[in-house]
C-alpha positions as CSV (number, residue, x, y, z in Angstrom):
1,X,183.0,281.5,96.3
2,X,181.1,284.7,95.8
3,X,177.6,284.5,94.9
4,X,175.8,285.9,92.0
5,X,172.1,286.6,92.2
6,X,170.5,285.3,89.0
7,X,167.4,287.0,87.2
8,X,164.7,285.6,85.2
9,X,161.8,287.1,83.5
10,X,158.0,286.1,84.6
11,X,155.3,287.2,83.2
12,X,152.3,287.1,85.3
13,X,148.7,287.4,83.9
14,X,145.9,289.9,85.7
15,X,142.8,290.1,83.7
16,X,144.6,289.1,80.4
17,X,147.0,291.7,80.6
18,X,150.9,290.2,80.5
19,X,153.5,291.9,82.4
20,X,156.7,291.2,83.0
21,X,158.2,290.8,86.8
22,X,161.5,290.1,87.2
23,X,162.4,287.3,89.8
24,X,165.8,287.4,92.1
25,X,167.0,283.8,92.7
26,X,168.6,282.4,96.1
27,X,171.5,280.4,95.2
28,X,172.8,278.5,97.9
29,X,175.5,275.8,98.0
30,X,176.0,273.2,100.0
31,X,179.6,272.1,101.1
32,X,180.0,268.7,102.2
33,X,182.1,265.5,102.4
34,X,181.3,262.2,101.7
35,X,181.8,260.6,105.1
36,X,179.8,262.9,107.3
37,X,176.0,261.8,108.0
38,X,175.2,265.7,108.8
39,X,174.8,266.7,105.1
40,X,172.2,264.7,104.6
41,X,169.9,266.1,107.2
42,X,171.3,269.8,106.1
43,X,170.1,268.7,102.4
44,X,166.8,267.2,103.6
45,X,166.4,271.2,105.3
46,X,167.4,272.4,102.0
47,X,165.1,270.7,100.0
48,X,161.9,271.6,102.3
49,X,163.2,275.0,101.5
50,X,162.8,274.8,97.6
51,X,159.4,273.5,98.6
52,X,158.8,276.5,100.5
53,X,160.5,278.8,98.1
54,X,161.0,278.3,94.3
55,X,163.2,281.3,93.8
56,X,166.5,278.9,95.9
57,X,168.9,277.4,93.6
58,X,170.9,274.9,95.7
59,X,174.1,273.4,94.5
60,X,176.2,270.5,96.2
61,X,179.6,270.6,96.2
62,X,182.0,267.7,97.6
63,X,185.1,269.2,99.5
64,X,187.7,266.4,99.7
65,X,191.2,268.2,99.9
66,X,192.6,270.6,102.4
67,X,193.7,272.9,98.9
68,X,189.8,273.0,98.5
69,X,188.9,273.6,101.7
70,X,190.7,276.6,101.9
71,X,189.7,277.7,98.3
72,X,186.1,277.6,99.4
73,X,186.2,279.0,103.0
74,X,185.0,275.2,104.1
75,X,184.4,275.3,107.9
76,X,183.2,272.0,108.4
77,X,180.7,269.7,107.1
78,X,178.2,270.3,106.1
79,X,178.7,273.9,104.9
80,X,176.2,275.9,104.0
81,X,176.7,279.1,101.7
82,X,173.9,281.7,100.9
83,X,174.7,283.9,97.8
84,X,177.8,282.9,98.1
85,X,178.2,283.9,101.9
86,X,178.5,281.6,105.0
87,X,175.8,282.8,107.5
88,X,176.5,280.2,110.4
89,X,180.2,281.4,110.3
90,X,181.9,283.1,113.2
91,X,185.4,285.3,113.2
92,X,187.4,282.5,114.4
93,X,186.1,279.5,112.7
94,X,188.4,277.1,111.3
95,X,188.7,276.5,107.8
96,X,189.5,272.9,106.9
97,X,188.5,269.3,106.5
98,X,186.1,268.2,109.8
99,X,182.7,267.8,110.6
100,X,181.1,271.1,111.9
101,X,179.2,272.2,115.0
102,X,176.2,274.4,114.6
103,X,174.6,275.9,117.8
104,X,170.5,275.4,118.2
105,X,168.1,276.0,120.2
106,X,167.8,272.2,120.6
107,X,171.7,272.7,121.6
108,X,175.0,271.5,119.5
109,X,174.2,269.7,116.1
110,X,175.7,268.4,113.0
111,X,173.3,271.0,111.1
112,X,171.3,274.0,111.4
113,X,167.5,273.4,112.2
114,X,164.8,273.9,109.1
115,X,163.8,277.3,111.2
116,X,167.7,278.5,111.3
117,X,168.0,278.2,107.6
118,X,164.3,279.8,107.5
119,X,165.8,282.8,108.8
120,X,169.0,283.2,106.9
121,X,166.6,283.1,103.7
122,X,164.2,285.2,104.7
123,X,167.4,287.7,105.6
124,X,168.2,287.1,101.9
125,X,165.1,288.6,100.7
């Protein structure tokens, strides 16, 4: 899945003058299946993000065969992909149907912390 940075034109107001900015979303997508309780805690992340950061786009998208799994470079559940790129993923990561392992500084979890996925956006930028 390669990701396309979307643009929109704002126009901000100073001292009743209009002009134009242009504003660069975030897209991120969120690769999950069904049966893993991890997604749920990466979505809540997510969600605090688009809080934090109106410019994210996040879309969710249920991986449930090994054909898609591959098609999407799915290495576990949840997934997370920034602008179409998977910033958790290391050179020999699997692809395929499982629950994934992300390393914190809390130690191994089912997701990245709200700080990780801080980072990886603000890398974005």
């Amino acid at each position: 899945m390669s990701g396309v940075r979307g643009r929109a034109i704002a126009f901000s107001s100073t001292d009743d003058d209009l002009r134009p900015s242009i504003l660069v979303t975030v897209d991120i997508t969120l690769l999950y299946f069904n049966d893993c309780p991890n997604w749920l805690i990466a979505n809540d992340h997510l969600e605090t993000l688009v809080v934090e950061h109106p410019e994210i786009v996040i879309t969710r998208h249920i991986v449930d065969t090994a054909e898609e799994a591959a098609h999407t470079g799915f290495r576990g559940s949840p997934s997370i992909l920034v602008d179409g790129h998977d910033p958790f993923a290391g050179p020999g990561d699997l692809v395929g149907l499982s629950c994934r392992i992300y390393q914190t500084p809390e130690g191994p979890a089912g997701s990245p912390t709200l700080e990780q996925l801080r980072k990886v956006v603000a890398r974005s930028d």
